[in-house]
C-alpha positions as CSV (number, residue, x, y, z in Angstrom):
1,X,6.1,57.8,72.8
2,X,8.2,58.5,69.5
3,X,5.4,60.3,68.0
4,X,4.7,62.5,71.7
5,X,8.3,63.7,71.2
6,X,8.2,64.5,67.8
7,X,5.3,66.5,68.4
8,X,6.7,68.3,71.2
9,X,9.9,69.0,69.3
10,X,8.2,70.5,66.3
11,X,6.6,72.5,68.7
12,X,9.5,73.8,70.5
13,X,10.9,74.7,66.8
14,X,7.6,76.0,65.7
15,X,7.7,79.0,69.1
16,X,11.5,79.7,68.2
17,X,11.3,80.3,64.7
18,X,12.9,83.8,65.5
19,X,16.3,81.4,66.2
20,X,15.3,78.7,64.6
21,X,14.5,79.7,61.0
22,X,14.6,77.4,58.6
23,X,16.1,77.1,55.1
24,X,14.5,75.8,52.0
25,X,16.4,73.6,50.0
26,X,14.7,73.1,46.1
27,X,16.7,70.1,44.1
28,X,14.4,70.6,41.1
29,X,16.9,72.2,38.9
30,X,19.5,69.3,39.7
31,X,17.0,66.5,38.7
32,X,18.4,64.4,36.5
33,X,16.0,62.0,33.9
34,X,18.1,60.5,31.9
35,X,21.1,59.2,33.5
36,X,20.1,55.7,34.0
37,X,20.6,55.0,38.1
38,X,22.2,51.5,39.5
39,X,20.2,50.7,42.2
40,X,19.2,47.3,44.0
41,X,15.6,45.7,43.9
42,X,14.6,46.4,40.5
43,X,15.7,46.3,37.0
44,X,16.4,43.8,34.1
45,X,16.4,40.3,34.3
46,X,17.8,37.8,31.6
47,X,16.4,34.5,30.6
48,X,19.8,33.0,30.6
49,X,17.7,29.4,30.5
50,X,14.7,29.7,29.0
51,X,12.5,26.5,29.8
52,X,15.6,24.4,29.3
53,X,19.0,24.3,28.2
54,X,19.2,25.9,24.8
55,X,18.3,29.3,24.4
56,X,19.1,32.7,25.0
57,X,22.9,32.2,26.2
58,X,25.3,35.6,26.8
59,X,26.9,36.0,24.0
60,X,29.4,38.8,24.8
61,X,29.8,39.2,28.6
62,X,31.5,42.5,28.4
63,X,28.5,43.9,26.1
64,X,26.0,42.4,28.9
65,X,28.2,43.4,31.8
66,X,27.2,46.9,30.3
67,X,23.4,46.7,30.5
68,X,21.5,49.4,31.8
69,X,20.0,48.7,35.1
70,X,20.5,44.4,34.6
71,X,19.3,43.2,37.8
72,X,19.1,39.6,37.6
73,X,19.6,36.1,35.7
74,X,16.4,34.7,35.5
75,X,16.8,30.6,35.3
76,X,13.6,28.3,33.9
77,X,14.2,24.5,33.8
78,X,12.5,20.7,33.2
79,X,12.4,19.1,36.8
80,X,13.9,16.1,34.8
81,X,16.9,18.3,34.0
82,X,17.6,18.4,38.2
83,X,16.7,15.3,39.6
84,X,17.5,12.3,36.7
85,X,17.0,9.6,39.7
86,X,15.0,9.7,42.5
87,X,17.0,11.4,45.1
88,X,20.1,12.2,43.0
89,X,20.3,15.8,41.9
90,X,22.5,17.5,39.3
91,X,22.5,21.1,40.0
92,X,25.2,22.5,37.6
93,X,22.8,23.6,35.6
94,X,22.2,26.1,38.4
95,X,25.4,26.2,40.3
96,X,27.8,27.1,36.9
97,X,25.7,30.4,36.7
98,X,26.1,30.9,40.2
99,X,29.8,30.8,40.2
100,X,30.0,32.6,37.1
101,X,27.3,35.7,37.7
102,X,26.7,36.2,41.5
103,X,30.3,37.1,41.8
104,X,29.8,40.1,38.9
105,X,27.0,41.2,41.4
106,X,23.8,39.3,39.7
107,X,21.1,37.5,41.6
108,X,19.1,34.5,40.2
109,X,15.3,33.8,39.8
110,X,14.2,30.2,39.3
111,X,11.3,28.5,37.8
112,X,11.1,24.6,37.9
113,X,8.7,23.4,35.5
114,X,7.0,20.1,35.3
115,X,5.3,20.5,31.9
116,X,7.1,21.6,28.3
117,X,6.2,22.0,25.0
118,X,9.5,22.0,23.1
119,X,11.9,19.5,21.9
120,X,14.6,17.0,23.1
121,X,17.3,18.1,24.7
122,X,16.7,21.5,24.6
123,X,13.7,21.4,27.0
124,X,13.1,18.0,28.7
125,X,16.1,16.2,30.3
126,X,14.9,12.7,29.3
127,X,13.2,11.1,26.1
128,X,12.2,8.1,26.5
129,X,9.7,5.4,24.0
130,X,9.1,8.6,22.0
131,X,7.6,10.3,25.3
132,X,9.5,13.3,27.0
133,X,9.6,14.1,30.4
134,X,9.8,17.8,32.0
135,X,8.6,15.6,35.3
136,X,11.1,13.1,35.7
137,X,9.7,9.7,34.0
138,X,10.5,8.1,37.8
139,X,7.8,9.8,39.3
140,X,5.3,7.9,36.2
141,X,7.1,4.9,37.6
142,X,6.8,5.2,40.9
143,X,2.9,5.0,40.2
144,X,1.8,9.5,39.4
145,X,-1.0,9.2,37.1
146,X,-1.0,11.4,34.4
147,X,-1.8,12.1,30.3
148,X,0.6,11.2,27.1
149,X,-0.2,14.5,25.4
150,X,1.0,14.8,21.0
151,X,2.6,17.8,21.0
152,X,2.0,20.1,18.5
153,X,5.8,20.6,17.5
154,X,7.1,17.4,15.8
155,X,6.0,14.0,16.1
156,X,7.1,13.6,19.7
157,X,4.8,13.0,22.8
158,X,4.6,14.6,26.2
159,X,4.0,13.5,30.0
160,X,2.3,15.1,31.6
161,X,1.3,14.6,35.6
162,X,-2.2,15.0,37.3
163,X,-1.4,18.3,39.1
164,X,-3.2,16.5,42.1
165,X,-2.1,13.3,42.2
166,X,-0.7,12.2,45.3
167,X,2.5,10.4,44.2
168,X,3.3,13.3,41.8
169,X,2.7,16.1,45.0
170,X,4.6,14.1,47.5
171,X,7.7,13.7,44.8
172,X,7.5,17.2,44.1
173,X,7.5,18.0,47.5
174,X,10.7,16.1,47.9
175,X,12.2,17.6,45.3
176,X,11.6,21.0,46.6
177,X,12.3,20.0,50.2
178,X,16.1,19.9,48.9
179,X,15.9,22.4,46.3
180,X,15.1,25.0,49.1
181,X,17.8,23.6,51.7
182,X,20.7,24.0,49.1
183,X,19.3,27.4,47.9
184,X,16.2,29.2,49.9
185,X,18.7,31.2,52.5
186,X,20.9,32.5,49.6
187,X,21.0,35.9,49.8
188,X,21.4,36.4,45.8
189,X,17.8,35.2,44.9
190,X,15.7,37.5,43.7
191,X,12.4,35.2,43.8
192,X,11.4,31.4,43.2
193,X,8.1,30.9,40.7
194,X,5.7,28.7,41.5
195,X,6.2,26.8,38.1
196,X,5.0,23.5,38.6
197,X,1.9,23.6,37.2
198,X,0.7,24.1,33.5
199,X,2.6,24.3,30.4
200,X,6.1,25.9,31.0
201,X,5.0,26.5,34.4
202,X,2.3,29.7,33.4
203,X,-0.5,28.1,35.2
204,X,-2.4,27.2,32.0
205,X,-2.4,24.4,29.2
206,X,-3.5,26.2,26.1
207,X,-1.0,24.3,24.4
208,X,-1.4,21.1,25.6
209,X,-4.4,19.1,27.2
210,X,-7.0,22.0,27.3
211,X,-7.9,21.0,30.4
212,X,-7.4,24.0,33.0
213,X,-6.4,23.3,36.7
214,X,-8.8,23.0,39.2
215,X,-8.5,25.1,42.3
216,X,-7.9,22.5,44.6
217,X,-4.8,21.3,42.3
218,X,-3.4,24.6,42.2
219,X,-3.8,25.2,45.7
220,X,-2.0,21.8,46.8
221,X,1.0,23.0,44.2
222,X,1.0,26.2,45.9
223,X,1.2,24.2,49.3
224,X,4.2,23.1,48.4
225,X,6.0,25.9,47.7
226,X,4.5,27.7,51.1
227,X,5.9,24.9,53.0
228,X,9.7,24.8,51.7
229,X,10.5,28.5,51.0
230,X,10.3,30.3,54.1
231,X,12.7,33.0,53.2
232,X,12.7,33.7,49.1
233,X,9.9,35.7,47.5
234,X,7.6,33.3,45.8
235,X,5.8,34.6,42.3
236,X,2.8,33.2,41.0
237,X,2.0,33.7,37.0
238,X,-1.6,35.9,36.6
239,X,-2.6,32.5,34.6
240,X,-2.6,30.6,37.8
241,X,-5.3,32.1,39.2
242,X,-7.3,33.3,35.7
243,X,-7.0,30.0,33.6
244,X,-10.4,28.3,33.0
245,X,-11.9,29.7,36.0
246,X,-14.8,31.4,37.6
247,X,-14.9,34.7,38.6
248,X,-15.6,33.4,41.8
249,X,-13.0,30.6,42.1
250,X,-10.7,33.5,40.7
251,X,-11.1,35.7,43.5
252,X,-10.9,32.6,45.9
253,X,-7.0,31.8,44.4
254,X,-6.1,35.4,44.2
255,X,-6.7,35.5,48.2
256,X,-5.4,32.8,48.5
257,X,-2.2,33.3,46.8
258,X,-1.5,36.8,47.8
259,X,-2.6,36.2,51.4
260,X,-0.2,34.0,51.7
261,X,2.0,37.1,50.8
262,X,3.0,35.2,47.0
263,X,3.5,37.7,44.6
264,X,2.3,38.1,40.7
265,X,3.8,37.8,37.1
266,X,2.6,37.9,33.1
267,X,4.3,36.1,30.8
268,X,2.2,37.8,28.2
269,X,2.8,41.0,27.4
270,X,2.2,41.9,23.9
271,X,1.8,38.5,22.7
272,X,-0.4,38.6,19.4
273,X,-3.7,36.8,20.7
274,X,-3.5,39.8,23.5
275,X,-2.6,42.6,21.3
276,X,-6.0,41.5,19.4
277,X,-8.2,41.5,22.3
278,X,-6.7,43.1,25.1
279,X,-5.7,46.5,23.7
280,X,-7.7,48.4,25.9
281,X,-5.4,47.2,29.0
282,X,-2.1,47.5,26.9
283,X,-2.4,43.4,26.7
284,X,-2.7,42.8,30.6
285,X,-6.2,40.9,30.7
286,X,-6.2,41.5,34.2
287,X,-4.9,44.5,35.5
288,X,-7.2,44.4,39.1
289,X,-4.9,41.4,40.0
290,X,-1.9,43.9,40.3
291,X,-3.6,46.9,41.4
292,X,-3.8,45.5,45.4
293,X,-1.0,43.6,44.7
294,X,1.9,46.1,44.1
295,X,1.1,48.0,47.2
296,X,2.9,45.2,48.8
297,X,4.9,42.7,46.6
298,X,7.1,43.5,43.8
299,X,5.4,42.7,40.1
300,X,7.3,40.7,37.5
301,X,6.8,41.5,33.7
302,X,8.1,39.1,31.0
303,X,7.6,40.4,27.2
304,X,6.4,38.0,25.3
305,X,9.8,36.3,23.1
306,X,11.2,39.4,21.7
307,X,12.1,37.3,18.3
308,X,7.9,36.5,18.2
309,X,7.5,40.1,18.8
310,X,9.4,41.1,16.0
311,X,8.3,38.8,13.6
312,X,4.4,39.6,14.0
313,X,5.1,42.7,13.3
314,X,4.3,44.1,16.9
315,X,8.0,45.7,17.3
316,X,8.8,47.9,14.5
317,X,12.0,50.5,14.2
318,X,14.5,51.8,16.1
319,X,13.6,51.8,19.8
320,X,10.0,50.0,19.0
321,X,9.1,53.2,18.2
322,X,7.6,52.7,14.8
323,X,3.3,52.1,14.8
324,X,2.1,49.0,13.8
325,X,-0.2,49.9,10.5
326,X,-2.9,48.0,12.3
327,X,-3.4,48.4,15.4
328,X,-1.7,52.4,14.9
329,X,0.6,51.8,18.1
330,X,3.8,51.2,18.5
331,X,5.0,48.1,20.5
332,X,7.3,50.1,22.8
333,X,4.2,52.3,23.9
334,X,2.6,49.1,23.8
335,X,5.5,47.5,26.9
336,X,6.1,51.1,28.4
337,X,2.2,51.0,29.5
338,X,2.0,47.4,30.0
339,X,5.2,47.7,32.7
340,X,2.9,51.2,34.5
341,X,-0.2,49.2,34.7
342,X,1.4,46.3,36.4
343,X,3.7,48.5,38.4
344,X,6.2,46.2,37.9
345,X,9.6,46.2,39.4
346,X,11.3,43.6,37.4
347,X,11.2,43.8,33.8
348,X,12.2,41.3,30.9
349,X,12.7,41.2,27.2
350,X,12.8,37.8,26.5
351,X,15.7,37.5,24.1
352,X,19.5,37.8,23.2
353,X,20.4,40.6,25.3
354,X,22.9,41.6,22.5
355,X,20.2,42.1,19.9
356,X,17.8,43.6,22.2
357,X,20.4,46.5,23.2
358,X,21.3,47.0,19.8
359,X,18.0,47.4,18.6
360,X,16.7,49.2,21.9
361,X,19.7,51.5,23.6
362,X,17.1,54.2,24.6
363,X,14.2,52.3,26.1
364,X,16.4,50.5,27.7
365,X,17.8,53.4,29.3
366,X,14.5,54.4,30.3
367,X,12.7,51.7,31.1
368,X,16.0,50.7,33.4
369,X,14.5,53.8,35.3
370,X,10.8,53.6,35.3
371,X,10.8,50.0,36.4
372,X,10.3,49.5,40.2
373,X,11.3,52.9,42.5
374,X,13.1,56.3,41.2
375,X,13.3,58.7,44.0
376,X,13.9,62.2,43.5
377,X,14.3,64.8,46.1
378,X,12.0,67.9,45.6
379,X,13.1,70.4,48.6
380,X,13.9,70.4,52.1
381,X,13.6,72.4,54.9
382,X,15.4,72.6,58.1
383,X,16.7,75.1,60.5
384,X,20.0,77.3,60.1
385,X,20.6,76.2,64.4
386,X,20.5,73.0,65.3
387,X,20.8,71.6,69.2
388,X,22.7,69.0,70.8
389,X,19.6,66.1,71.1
390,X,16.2,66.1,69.0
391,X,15.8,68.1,65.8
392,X,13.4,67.9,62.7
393,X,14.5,67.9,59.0
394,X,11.7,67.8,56.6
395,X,12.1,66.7,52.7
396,X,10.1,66.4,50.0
397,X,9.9,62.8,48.1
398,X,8.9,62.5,44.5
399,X,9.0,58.9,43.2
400,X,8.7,58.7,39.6
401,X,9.1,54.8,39.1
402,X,6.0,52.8,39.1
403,X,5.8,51.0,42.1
404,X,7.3,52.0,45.7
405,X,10.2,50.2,46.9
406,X,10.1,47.4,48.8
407,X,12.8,47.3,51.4
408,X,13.5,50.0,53.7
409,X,16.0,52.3,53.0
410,X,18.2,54.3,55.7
411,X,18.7,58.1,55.4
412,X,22.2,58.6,56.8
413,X,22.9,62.5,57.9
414,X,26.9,63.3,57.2
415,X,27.7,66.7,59.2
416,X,30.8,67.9,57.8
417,X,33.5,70.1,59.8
418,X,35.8,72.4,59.6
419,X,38.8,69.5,61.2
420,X,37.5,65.7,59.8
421,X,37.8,64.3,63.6
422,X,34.7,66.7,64.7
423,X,32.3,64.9,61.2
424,X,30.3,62.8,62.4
425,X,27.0,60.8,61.2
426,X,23.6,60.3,62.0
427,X,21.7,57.1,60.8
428,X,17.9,57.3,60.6
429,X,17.0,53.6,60.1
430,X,13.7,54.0,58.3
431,X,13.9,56.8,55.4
432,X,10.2,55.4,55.2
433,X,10.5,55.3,51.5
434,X,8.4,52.4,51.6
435,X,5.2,54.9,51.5
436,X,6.3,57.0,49.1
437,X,4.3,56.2,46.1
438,X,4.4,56.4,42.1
439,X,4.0,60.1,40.6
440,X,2.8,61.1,44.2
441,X,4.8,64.0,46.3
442,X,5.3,62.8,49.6
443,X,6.7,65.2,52.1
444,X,8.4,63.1,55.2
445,X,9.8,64.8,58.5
446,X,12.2,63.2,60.1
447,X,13.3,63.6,64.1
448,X,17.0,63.2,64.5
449,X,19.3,63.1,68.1
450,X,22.7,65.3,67.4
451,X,25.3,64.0,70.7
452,X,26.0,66.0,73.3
453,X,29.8,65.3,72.4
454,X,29.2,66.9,69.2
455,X,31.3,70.0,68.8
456,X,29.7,73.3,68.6
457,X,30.4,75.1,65.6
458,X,29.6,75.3,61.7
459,X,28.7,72.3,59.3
460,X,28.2,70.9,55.9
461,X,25.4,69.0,56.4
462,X,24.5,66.0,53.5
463,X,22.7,63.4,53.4
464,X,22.0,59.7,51.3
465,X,19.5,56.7,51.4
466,X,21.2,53.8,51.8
467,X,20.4,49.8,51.4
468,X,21.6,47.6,54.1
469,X,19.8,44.4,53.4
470,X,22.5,42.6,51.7
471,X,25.9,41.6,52.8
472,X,27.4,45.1,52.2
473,X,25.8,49.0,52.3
474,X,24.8,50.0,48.7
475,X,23.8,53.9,48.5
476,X,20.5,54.3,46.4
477,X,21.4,56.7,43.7
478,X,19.0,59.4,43.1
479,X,17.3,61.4,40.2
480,X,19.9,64.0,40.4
481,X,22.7,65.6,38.3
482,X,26.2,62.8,38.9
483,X,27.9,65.9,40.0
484,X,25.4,66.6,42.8
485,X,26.7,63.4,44.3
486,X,29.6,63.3,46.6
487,X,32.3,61.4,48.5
488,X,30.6,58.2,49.4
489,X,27.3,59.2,47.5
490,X,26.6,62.2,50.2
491,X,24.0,64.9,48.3
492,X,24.8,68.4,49.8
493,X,22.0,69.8,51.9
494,X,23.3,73.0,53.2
495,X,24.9,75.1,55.9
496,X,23.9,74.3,59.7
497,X,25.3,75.3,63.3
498,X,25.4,73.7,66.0
């Protein structure tokens, strides 16, 4: 019925172009590409914990309370860290960087890993024999099978659990059962990894046992995640799926996974062993896993630890802008093409935040952009006379990002008058920005109601996309000029009657 009237009303407009004439409206000359936009649902995220306790803490909150685009704290920890004893939990680990960041207007991504590579206490909560635990060493007690793995830094030893093993999966389960009571309806996560599985959680165990997961044992992982979180965006590492697997049992996880509407993550951008084979793809070994999936789930990209980057000689120069004498690229061209051909819409560096924005001010700037959505209007048209009840406004959409947006955006109408008790505004619930794509033009039309109470007379009209998913309204900024933005984040539009 909507799309009847719509039809019929550009009809009506179409016959009385003689009163109803329109006006073109072209923003090109106020785009603006360089002023880095705050908007919601894309961006930055720190590893404040980075598979344990130790590393990569804010230094200087005032420097990183000034980051370009920062989105979110990104948290990974030992399960051992959380739950010490069978059903007792410490969650400071967690809540201190609530209370501290979600206030400054951060969200929080989690990751809850069950197998670690590193030392004691820095990355398993308990050591115990000579054998560390990322599991807690309860669940071994309590009967979980599993390996006692000589890890490769230090003398120490590793547990490590049977992914499948019933005792393990029903612990883990209960684990997660009250991990996602106390946090899954929070409205400041960003997304919860499915890290239980694999060293530090990426799926694989390259650096441990060798021995890749089967697909039953990472589907019965995944089952635990689908059951508990029924509201947070779960994200699965590519290396979940593309581990020691068949093409076929590959394409059997991926639809799997993202059926189950899970999104996708590489935690190995620009690492050296990819930069040697996987040039071709910018270091993503499988870019076809992303392709389908950032149509409908936003991507995650973590750089590879910015201090490894650096030291292999990947990330030369100011900016990262200096070629590698090898490989004749440099290792930001190497990231900015990586971050396109994942689409991604969350973005990490993978180090101290302040030596990454001294070493990086403009790409961060840019990439703060390019990451996720960046609308920019092209033109509008719309009539000079406008009726009490249905009218059509037609602009032009460019997004520049590279991926759409994923949460629907309003397009709120301000008209303007002559005596402020005659403004009024109308709200247009669906901007339908969700289909406007990377690099594409998208021209969408848009049927509005005026009142009949609305006074006749001249208006200013404006208009801005807003975000009303979380508590409070946040406008999106746009690609445009600051000074083309008004009062409340209103863009000017033009000159209408009514």
């Amino acid at each position: 019925m909507k799309i009847l009237r719509f039809i019929i009303v550009f009809f009506i407009i179409s016959c009385n172009s003689h009163y109803y004439r329109d006006q073109e409206i072209d923003f090109t000359s106020k785009w603006d590409t360089n002023r880095v936009l705050k908007n919601p649902h894309k961006g930055w995220y720190h590893h404040l914990l980075d598979n344990g306790i130790g590393a990569y803490a804010i230094k200087d909150d005032s420097l990183f309370a000034s980051f370009p685009g920062m989105d979110h704290i990104y948290l990974r920890l030992a399960w051992s860290f959380l739950e010490p004893r069978e059903g007792e939990f410490n969650w400071s680990y967690i809540d201190d960087v609530v209370e501290k960041y979600v206030p400054q207007g951060y969200h929080i991504s989690f990751r809850i890993t069950c197998s670690e590579t590193g030392r004691y206490p820095e990355n398993f909560g308990e050591l115990h024999d000579g054998v560390l635990y990322a599991t807690p060493s309860w669940v071994r007690k309590s009967g979980a099978k599993g390996t006692i793995h000589q890890l490769y830094e230090g003398p120490s030893k590793t547990w490590i659990p049977d992914w499948d093993d019933p005792v393990f999966l029903s612990k883990l389960d209960k684990f997660h059962e009250a991990f996602a009571a106390r946090y899954d309806s929070k409205i400041w996560i960003r997304y919860i990894d499915i890290g239980s599985i694999g060293d530090w959680g990426e799926g694989h165990t390259a650096h441990t046992t060798l021995i890749p997961p089967t697909v039953s044992e990472v589907r019965a992982n995944v089952n635990v995640f689908l059951k508990n979180y029924k509201i947070s965006q779960l994200v699965a590492t590519d290396d979940l799926i593309w581990y020691g697997k068949s093409d076929e049992d590959r394409k059997t996880l991926f639809s799997y996974i993202t059926g189950n509407g899970i999104s996708l993550r590489d935690d190995s951008p620009l690492v050296e062993w990819y930069v040697q084979r996987f040039l071709d793809t910018w270091t993503i070994k499988h870019p076809e896993f992303f392709d389908p999936t950032y149509l409908r789930k936003p991507i995650v990209f973590e750089l590879e630890h910015y201090k490894i980057v650096k030291r292999n000689g990947i990330w030369l120069g100011k900016n990262g802008m200096v070629n590698n004498h090898e490989k004749n690229i440099s290792g930001a061209e190497l990231m900015r093409k990586a971050i396109d051909i994942m689409h991604a819409t969350y973005i990490g560096y993978h180090g101290y935040a302040e030596e990454w924005l001294a070493d990086n001010p403009d790409l961060t700037n840019e990439l703060a952009n390019r990451c996720g959505y960046w609308y920019f209007p092209v033109k509008a048209n719309m009539p000079n006379k406008l009726i009490k009840g249905e009218n059509l406004l037609s602009i032009e959409w460019l997004n520049k990002g590279v991926a759409p947006g994923y949460n629907v955006f309003s397009l709120v109408l301000h008209f303007e008058a002559g005596r402020l008790e005659d403004s009024f505004n109308v709200i247009i619930n669906d901007s339908q920005n969700m289909k406007w794509l990377p690099d594409q033009k998208q021209v969408t039309n848009y049927l509005f109601t005026i009142p009949h109470n609305a006074s006749t007379g001249q208006y200013r009209l404006m208009f801005k996309l807003v975000d009303q998913s979380d508590e409070k309204e946040q406008v999106i900024q746009l690609g445009l000029k600051d000074e083309t933005a008004g009062e409340q984040g209103f863009t000017y539009l033009g000159k209408v009657r009514i």
